[in-house]
N, C-alpha and C positions, 0 to 999 in steps of 0.2 A: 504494500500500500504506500502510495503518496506520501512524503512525511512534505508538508511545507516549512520553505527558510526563513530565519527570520533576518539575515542581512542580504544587502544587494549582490546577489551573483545568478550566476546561471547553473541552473543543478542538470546534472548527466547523470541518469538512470542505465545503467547500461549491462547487457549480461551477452555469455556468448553459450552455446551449445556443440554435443560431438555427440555420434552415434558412432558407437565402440572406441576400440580403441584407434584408428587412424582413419574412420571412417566421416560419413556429408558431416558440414560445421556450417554453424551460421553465429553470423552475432547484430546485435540491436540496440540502439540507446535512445533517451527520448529527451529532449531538452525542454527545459519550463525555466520561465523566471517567479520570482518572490513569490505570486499573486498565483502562480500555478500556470500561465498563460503558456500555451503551447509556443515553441520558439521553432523546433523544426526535430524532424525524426531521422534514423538512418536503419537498413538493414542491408546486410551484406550473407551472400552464400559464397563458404569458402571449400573449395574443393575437399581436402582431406586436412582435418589434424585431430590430434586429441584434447581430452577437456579444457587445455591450460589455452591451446593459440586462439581458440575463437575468443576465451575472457581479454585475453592480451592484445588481440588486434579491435575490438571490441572500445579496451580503454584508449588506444590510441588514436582511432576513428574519433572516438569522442573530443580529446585534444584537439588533434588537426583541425575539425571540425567550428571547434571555439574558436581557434588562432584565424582560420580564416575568414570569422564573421566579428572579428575583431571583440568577443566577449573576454576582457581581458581579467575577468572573475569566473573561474569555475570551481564549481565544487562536482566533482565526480563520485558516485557512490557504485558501489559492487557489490553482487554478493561473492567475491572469489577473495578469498583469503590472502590467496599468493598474487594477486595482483596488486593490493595494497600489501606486501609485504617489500613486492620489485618496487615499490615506488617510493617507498619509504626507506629501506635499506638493505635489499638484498637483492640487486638486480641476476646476480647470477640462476635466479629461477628462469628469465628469458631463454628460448629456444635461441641457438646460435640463427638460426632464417631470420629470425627477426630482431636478431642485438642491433643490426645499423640502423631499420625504423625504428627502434624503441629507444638509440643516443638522439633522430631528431626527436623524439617526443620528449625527452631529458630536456634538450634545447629551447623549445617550443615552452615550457613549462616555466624555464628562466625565469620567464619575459610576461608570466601571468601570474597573479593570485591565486593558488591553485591550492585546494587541497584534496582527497581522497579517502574513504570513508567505506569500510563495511558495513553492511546493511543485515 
């Protein structure tokens, strides 16, 4: 369920899925500001990964996403553990496919207000 924020930023709802172990992935996030107001949605189908790359490409879509709609406040919420644990201090959980996108999401993050949040 929805939680509403109570300061100015743009909250990312965002989760990813996998069927078995290297099997279809998808991942989804949905953005609202304070007020709940729909900002804009995304869903992607990725060929093959396991549970962790759709959560990871998932957060990263979300980022990108911010950065180039100039929301220079986001709060991203998961429900993946190891995603907010890569983002907070253990990036070595990233799959090597995606350590170069996930230094520009590093990057990207610099340069915003960001925080991230299990749900």
């Amino acid at each position: 369920m929805w939680q509403p924020h109570i300061f100015e930023s743009v909250k990312c709802d965002s989760d990813g899925a996998a069927v078995g172990l290297n099997g279809l992935a998808a991942c989804g996030g949905i953005f609202r500001n304070m007020n709940a107001y729909h900002l804009g949605s995304f869903a992607v189908n990725i060929d093959n990964g396991n549970a962790l790359e759709p959560e990871l490409i998932g957060a990263i879509l979300a980022v990108e996403i911010a950065y180039q709609n100039n929301w220079a406040k986001l709060w991203l919420e998961t429900d993946s553990k190891l995603v907010v644990a890569a983002f907070k201090s253990n990036p070595s959980v990233v799959p090597w496919q995606l350590r170069q996108r996930w230094k520009n999401c590093l990057h990207l993050i610099s340069s915003m207000d960001f925080c991230v949040t299990h749900l």
